[in-house]
C-alpha positions in Angstrom: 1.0 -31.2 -21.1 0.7 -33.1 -24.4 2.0 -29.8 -26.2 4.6 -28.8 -23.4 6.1 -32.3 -24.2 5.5 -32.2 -28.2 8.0 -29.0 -27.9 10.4 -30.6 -25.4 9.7 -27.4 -23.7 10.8 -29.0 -20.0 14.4 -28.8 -21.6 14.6 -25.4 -21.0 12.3 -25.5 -18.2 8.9 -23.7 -19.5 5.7 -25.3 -20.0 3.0 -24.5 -22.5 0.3 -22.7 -20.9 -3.2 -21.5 -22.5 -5.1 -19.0 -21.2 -8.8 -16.8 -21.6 -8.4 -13.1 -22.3 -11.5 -11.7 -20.2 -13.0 -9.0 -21.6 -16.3 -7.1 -21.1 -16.2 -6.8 -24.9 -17.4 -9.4 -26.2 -20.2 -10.5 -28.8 -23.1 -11.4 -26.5 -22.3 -7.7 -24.6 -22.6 -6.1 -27.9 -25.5 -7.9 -28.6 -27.1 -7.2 -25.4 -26.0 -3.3 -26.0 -27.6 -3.3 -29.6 -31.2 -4.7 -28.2 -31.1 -1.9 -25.7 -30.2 1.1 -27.5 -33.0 -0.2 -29.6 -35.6 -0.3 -27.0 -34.4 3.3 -26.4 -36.5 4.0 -29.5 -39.5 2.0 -28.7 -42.8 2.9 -26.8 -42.4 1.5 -23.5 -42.8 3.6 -19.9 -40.7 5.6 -18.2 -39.5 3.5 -15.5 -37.7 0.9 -17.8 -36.8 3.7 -19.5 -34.1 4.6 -17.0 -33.6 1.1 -16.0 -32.3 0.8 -19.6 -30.2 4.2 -19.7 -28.7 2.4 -16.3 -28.0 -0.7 -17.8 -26.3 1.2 -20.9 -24.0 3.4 -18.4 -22.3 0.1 -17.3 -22.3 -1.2 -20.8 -20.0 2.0 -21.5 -17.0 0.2 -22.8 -18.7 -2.5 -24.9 -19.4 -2.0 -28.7 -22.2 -2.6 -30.4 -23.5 -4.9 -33.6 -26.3 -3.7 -36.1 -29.0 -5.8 -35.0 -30.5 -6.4 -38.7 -26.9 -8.5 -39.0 -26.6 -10.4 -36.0 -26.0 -14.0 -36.4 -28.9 -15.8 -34.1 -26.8 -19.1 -34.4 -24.0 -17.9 -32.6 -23.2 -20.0 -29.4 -21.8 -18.2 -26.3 -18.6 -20.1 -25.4 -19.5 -19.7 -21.5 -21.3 -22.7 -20.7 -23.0 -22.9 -17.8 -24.4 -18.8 -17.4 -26.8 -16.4 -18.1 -26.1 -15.6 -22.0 -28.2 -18.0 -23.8 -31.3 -17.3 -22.3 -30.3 -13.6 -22.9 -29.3 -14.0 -26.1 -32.7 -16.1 -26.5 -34.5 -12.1 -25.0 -32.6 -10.4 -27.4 -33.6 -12.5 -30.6 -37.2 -12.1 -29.9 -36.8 -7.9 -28.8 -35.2 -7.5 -31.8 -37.3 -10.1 -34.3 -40.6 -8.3 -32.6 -40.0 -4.6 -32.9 -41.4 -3.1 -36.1 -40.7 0.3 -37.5 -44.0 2.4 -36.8 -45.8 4.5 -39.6 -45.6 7.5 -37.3 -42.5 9.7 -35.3 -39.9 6.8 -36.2 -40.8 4.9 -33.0 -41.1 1.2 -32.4 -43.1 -1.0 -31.0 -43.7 -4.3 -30.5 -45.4 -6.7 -32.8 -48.9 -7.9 -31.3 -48.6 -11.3 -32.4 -45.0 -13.0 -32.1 -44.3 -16.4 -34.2 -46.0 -18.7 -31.9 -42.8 -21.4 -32.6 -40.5 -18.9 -31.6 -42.6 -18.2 -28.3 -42.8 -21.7 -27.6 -39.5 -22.4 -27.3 -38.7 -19.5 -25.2 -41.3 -20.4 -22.6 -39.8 -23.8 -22.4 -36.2 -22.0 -21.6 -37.4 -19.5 -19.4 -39.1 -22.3 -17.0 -36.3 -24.5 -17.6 -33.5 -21.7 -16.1 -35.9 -20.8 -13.4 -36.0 -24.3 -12.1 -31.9 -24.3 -12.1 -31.5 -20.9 -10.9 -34.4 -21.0 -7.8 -34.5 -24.3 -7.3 -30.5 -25.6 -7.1 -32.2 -28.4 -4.6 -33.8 -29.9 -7.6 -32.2 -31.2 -10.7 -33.8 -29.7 -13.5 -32.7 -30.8 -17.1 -34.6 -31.4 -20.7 -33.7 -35.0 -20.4 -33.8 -38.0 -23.0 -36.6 -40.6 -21.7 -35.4 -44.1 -22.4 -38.0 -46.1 -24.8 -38.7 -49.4 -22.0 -38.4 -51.9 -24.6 -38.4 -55.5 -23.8 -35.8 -56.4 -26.4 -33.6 -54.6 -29.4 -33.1 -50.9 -29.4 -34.4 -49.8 -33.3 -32.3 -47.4 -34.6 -35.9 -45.7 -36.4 -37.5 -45.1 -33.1 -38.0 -41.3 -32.5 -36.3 -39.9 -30.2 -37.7 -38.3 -26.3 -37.0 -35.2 -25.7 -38.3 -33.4 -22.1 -38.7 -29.9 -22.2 -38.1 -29.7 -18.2 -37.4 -32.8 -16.0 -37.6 -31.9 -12.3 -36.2 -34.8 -10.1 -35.5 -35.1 -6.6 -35.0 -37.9 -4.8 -37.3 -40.5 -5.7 -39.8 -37.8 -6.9 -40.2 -37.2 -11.1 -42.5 -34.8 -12.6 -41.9 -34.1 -16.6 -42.9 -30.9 -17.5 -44.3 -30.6 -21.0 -44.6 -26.6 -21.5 -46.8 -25.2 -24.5 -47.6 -21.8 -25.8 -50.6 -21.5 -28.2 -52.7 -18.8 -29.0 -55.2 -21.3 -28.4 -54.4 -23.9 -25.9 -57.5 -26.3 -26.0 -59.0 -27.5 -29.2 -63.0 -27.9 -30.0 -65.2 -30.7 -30.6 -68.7 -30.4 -31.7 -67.9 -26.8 -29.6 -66.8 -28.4 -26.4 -63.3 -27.7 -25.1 -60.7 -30.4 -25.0 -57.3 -30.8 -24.1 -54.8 -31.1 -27.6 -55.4 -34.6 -28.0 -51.2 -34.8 -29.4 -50.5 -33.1 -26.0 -52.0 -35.8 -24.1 -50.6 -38.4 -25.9 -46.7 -37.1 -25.4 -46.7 -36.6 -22.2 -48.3 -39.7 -21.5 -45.6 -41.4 -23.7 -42.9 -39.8 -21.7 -44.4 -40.7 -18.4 -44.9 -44.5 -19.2 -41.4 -45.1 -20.5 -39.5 -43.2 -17.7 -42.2 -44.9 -14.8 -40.8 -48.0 -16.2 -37.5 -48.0 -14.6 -38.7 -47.2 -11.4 -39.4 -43.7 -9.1 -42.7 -41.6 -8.4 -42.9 -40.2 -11.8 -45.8 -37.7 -12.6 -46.5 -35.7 -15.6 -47.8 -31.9 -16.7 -48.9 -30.4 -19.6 -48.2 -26.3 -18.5 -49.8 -24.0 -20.8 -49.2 -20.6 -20.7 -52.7 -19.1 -20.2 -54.5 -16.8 -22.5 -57.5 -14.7 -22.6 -60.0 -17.2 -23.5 -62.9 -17.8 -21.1 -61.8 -21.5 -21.0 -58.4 -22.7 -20.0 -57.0 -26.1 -19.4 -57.4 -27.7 -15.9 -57.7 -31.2 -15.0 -55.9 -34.0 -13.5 -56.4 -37.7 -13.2 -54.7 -40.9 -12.7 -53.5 -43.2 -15.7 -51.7 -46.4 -15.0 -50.5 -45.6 -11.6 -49.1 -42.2 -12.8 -50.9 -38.8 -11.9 -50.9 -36.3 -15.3 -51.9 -32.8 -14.7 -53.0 -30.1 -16.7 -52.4 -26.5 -15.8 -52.1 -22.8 -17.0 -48.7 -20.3 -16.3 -50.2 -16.8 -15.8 -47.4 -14.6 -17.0 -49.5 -11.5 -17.8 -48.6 -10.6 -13.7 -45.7 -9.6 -11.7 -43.1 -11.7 -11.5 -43.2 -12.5 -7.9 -46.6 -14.0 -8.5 -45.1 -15.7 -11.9 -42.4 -16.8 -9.1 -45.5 -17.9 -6.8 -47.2 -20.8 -9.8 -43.6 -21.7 -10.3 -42.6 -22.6 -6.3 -46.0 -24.5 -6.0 -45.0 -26.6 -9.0 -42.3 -27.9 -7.3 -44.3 -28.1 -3.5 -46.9 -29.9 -5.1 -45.3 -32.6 -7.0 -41.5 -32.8 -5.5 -41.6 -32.1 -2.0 -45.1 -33.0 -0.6 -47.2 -35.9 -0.3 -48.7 -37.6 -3.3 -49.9 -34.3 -5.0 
């Protein structure tokens, strides 16, 4: 309206309108496109092989990017959908396929940049809370600092991977992917003593302005013959410590995910 008036375009009775261009074109498609025609190439089975030709046919009228160029900073302008966290996919298909020494093929790197991982994880737990779970409010939230007086401007800053709340109920997820997810004193397994210590922060502060807040440490679970299980009580406020199987299908993935939320958000004291 501001720029309908700045032109005086009611004179002549128009107004200045501004409008999207929709097009299956676009930079995240071509993206998307790129990463598959690359995984065409790679050493995976047959069954996603044709899943990917499929997903190509409807790609038909997109273009594509050369992946060695792609801008991994780019932003989709479509808040609110599916694009960063496949954009997020695409970044670690293409960042973990290395050329082979044999028949040109690809394959994936063993051993992905454990940083890189991390934050994935945290995203892919995060959008499966908001897409299966729209009963929930899921969010990485900033946890308030419950300070009796003054607000320092040096105090860090608290940043939730995933915050489930409903209702009354809290639970602050704090989700972690090591290679080794528990440390080793005098060869006994502990729980990462900075781990501990975070989410305990973040529980404290957000307890202190009221609700059923509980905390969780959610590894993603390796091979080793010890993994991370506990939970106990501190200050009122229950802090768990479990593993995410994701070497399984993904109903089962689905399965650890659902109880999460039955456990600490819809039930009884868990």
């Amino acid at each position: 309206m501001s720029e309908s008036v700045r032109r005086m375009s009611s004179t002549r009775h128009n107004v200045v309108c501004d409008y999207d261009e929709f097009s299956v074109d676009i930079y995240p498609n071509r993206v998307l496109k790129a990463t598959l025609n690359l995984l065409l190439h790679s050493v995976i089975p047959n069954e996603r092989m044709m899943e990917i030709r499929r997903a190509l046919a409807v790609l038909c009228d997109v273009g594509t990017v050369d992946v060695r160029h792609v801008d991994w900073d780019f932003r989709s302008d479509r808040s609110g959908d599916d694009y960063p966290m496949m954009m997020s996919l695409c970044e670690l298909t293409v960042k973990g396929l290395l050329q082979s020494e044999s028949k040109g093929d690809m394959k994936v790197r063993t051993v992905f940049d454990e940083q890189r991982m991390c934050r994935l994880y945290e995203k892919f737990i995060l959008e499966f809370y908001r897409r299966e779970h729209p009963e929930v409010v899921a969010e990485a939230s900033m946890v308030k600092w419950a300070l009796d007086e003054g607000l320092p401007d040096d105090l860090p800053v608290m940043q939730t991977d995933i915050t489930l709340r409903c209702s009354n109920r809290v639970l602050i997820i704090d989700a972690k992917y090591y290679e080794n997810n528990m440390q080793y004193r005098f060869d006994r397994p502990k729980i990462h003593s900075h781990n501990l210590y975070q989410i305990f922060t973040y529980v404290t502060n957000e307890s202190a302005y009221g609700g059923d807040v509980s905390g969780m440490i959610l590894y993603a679970r390796t091979d080793c013959e010890k993994q991370p299980d506990s939970s106990f009580v501190i200050n009122g406020n229950r802090i768990t410590v479990r593993t995410l199987d994701l070497y399984c299908d993904f109903d089962e993935i689905r399965r650890q995910l659902d109880g999460i939320v039955c456990d600490f958000i819809k039930s009884g004291s868990p």
